[in-house]
N, C-alpha and C positions, 0 to 999 in steps of 0.2 A: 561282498555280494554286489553284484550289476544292478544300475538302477533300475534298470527292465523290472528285474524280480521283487524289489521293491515296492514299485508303486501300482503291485499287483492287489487290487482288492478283493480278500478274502471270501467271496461271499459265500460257501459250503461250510466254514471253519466258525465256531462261534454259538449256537444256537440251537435247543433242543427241537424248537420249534422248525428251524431250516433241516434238520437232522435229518435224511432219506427224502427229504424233498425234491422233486423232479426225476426226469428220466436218467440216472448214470450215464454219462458218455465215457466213462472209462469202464473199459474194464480188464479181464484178466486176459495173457496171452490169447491169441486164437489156440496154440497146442499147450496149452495147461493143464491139460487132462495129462498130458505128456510126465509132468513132475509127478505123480504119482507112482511112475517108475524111479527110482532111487537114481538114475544117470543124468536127471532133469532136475533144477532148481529154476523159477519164475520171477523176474527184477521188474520190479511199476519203477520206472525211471521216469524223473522229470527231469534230466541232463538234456533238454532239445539243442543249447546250443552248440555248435559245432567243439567247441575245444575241451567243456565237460564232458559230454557225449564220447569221445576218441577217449577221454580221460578213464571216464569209466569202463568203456568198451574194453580199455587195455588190461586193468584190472580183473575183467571177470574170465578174459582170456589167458590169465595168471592162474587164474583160479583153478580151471581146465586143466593146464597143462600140469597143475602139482596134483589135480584130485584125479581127474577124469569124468567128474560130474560136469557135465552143459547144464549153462546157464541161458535162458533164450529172456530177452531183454524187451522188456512192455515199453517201449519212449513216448511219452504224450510231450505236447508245450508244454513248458513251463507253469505257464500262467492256468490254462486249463486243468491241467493234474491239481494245481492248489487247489482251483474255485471248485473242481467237481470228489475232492478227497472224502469229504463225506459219504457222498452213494459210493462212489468206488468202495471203500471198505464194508460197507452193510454187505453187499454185492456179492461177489467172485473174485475177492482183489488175489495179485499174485503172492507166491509163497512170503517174497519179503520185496521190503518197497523202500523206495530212497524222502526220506525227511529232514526237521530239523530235531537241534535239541531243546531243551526247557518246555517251554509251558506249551510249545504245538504239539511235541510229544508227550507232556502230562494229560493233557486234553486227549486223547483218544485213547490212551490207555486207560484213563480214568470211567471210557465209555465201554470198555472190554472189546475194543475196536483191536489191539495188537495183544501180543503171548509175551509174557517175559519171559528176560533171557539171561536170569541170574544165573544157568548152568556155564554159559557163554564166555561170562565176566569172569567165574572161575577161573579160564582157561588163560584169558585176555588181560584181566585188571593189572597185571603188575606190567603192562604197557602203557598205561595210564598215568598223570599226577591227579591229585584230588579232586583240583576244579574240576576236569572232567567226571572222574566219578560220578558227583553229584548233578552235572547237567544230563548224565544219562539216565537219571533215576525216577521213575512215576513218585506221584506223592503217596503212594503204598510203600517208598522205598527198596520195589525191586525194579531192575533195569531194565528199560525197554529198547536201549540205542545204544548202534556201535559207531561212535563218532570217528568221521572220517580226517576232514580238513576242517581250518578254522581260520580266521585273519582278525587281526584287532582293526579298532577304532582310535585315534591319536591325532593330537596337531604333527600336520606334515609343513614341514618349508624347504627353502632350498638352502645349503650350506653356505654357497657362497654369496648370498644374499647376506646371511649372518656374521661372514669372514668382515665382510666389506664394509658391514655399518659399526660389526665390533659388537655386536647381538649377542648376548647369554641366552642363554634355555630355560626358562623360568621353572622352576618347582612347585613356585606359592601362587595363589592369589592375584597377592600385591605383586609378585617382581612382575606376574601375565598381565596387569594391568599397566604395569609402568612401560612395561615392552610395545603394548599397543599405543599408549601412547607418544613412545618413542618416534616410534614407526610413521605415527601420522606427522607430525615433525619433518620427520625423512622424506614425506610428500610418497608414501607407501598406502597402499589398503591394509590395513592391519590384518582382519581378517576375510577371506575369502567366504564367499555364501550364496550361494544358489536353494533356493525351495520350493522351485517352483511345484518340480512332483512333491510337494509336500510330506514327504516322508526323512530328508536330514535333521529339517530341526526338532524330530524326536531325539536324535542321536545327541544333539545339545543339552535336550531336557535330562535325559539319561544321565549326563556324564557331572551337570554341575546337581543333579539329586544325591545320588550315589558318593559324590566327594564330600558332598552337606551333611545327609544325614545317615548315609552308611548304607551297606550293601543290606540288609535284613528290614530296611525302612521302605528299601526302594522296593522288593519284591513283594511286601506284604500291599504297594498302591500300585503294583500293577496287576496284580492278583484279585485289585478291587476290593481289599480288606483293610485300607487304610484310605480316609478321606482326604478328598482334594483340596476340603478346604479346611487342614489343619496348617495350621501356623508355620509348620516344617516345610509344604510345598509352597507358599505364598514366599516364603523366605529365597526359595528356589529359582521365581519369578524375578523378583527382588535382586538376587545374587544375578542372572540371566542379562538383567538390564542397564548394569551397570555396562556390558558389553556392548550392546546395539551400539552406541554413537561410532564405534570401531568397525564394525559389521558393514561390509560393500552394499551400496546404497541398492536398494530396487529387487532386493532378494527373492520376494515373491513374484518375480516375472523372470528370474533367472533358473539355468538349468547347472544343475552338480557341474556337469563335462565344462559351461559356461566357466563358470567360476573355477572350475582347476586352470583353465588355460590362463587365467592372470595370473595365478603362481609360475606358471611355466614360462608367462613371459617375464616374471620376475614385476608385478606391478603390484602383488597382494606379499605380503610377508611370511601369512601363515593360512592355515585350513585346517578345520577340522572333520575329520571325515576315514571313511573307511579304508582299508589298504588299498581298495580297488583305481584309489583314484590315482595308481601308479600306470591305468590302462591312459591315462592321457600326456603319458609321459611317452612320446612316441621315437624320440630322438636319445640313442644312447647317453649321450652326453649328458642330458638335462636328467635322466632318470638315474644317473652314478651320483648327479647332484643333489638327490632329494633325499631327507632322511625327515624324522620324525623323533616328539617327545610324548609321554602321557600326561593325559591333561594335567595340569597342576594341583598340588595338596590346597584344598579349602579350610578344612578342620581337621586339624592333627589327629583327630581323634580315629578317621578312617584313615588317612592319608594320602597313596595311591594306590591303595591294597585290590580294588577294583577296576580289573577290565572288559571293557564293551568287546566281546570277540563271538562273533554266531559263528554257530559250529555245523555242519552239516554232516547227513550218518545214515543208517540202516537200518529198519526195525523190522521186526517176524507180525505179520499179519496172524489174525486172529485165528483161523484155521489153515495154518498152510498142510499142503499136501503132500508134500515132501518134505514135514518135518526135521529129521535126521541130515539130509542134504543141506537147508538150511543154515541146521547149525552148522556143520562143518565151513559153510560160504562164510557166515557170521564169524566164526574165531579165524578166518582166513582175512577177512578183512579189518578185524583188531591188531594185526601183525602190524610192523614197521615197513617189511614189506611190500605189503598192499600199496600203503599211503607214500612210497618213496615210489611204486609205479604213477598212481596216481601224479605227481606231482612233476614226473617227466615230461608228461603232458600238457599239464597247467599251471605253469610257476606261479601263479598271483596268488596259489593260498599257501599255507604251512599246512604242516602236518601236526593232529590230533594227540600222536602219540609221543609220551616224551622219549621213547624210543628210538624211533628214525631218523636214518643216517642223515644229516644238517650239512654234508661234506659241500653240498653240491647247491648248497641255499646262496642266494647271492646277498651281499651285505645287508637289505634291506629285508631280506628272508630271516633269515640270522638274527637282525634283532627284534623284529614281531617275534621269532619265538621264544627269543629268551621273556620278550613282554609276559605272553602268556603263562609259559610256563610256570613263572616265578611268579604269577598272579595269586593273591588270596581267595578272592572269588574272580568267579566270570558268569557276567550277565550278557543277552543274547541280544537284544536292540527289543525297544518297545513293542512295534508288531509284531515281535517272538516270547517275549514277556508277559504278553500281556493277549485280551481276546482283540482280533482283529477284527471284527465287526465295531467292536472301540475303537481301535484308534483309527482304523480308515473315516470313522461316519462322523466322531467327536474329535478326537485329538489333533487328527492333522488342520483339520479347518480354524478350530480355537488355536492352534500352535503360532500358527499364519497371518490370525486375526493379534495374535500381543507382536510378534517379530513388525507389524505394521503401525500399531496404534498399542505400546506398553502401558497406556493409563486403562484405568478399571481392572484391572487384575482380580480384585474380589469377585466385582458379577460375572468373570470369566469362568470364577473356581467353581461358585455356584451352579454354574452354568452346566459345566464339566461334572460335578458330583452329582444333581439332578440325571442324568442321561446314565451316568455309569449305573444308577443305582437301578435303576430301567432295566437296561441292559446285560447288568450282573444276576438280576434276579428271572432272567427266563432261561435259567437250566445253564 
């Protein structure tokens, strides 16, 4: 995902209290009366940027041409679709609308904002491996999302950075700790790091929580059902810190795109970060040069069974009008299909299903999906995990405040469970 879409604050998502608050600025087509004739299905797309946008467009004019249903396409900004998605669904929203998967989709299904589409899944699920399954399932266990694309989160570096110094790829811990410190030695940035939009070093919190204390620890503290300050997280902090002194100096005033181009100029070693940061790879050469490992085993006990991959997909709003057309759009974009259209489009993601054709993925494609797919769990990134009125108001600012000043950790935790528990208990 773009950092754009990232360091979008959620403020419609989150709160029973914000729920229906304000005037809707979205709403459903102008002809959405139209989908009520069977030849008509209604898309709330938040694809505004140019390369989604064609990407999806290409897709529903697939759709077309196999069913003969028109699909007439609602495009808001990006950032506006998220902030006003609340009134939008209370509202008139269209037949079915583009989202993410986990906990943004358990959150409005859980509000009977979307219809399940466990008849869908019938059709669709054997396109699927497990992880996804389960990211497209409300916590009632029926599914509300037909996940489309997806990209992991991984240290990336460059090869021949590694040829040259004679670099291993570390697994553990220890060999990622010995590597950083190699590296500084070599007179290298060990690791690349920009926060400034303060939303990467959740992506850090996420990946050394999850290798500590396991994929079922991490969703019960982002779900807000597990204290911030039990021993398991502080140990997390702990584990986190031993990294700073390797971490490029001034993080909080640098930007992601910042910090990719010292990999690119070969002055940092490694990065950890989303696939996306192959968009600063602008020079063939240097993006044939880049690959990637997943972060390394901490406790054998998880190992690397979890990966950071957000998934983006499709859900049926709560009364759509063309019900029947719907689904048909719905098990039309569960195909292999769909997402190999898509992805003509937009190489920077993979595809959802373990179905589609890989023929055409380029090496760096190829292995984000074997990541995936061979993932035991997959978790979505913290402001998809978790309520984003959390972690934009609490987590990024405490994130930012230890990445600066690591001592005090405890009054940090406290700090953090105070405000969660606030936060957690208004709906």
């Amino acid at each position: 995902m773009s950092g754009t879409s990232r360091r979008t604050v959620l403020r419609g998502l989150g709160g029973a209290a914000v729920l229906g608050a304000g005037i809707p600025l979205l709403s459903a087509c102008a002809g959405s009366s139209a989908s009520s004739d069977t030849k008509t299905v209604t898309v709330g797309s938040n694809a505004s940027d140019a390369v989604p946008k064609k990407a999806y467009g290409d897709v529903y004019a697939a759709f077309t041409s196999q069913s003969g249903i028109q699909v007439a396409i609602n495009t808001k900004d990006h950032n506006t679709f998220q902030e006003q998605i609340n009134s939008y669904l209370q509202g008139t929203p269209d037949d079915v609308f583009q989202w993410f998967a986990g906990y943004r989709m358990q959150f409005f299904a859980a509000k009977g904002l979307a219809t399940p589409i466990d008849d869908v899944w019938k059709t669709i699920g054997g396109n699927f491996p497990p992880a996804m399954h389960d990211l497209s399932k409300g916590q009632d266990g029926k599914y509300y999302l037909v996940p489309l694309t997806t990209s992991p989160w991984a240290v990336f570096y460059r090869k021949s950075v590694f040829q040259k110094y004679g670099y291993q790829v570390p697994t553990t811990w220890d060999a990622y700790i010995a590597l950083c410190k190699q590296m500084k030695k070599d007179g290298l940035v060990p690791i690349a790091y920009g926060d400034k939009d303060a939303w990467p070093a959740m992506g850090s919190f996420d990946q050394i929580n999850f290798r500590l204390n396991g994929y079922d620890f991490h969703v019960e503290l982002m779900a807000g059902k597990a204290s911030w300050t039990d021993a398991k997280v502080r140990k997390v902090f702990d584990t986190w810190a031993e990294t700073l002194p390797y971490h490029q100096e001034g993080a909080v005033g640098r930007t992601w795109q910042d910090a990719a181009q010292t990999l690119v100029a070969k002055k940092a070693g490694m990065y950890m970060l989303g696939m996306f940061v192959a968009q600063q790879f602008t020079n063939k050469a240097d993006l044939d040069d880049l690959d990637f490992f997943a972060f390394p085993e901490i406790d054998p006990a998880h190992g690397q069974d979890t990966v950071e991959a957000p998934t983006d997909g499709i859900m049926l709003s709560k009364k759509p009008k063309n019900h029947a057309g719907s689904v048909k759009l719905l098990e039309f974009l569960g195909t292999p299909q769909a997402e190999e259209t898509y992805l003509k489009a937009d190489p920077s993601l993979i595809a959802a299903s373990s179905k589609a054709d890989t023929s055409a993925y380029t090496p760096l494609q190829k292995k984000a999906y074997e990541m995936i797919s061979g993932a035991k769990h997959l978790t979505q990134f913290m402001d998809r995990d978790s309520r984003p009125d959390f972690t934009s108001t609490v987590m990024q600012p405490a994130l930012q405040k230890f990445i600066r000043d690591p001592k005090g950790i405890d009054s940090l935790l406290s700090s953090i469970e105070r405000q969660k528990k606030t936060i957690f208990a208004s709906g």
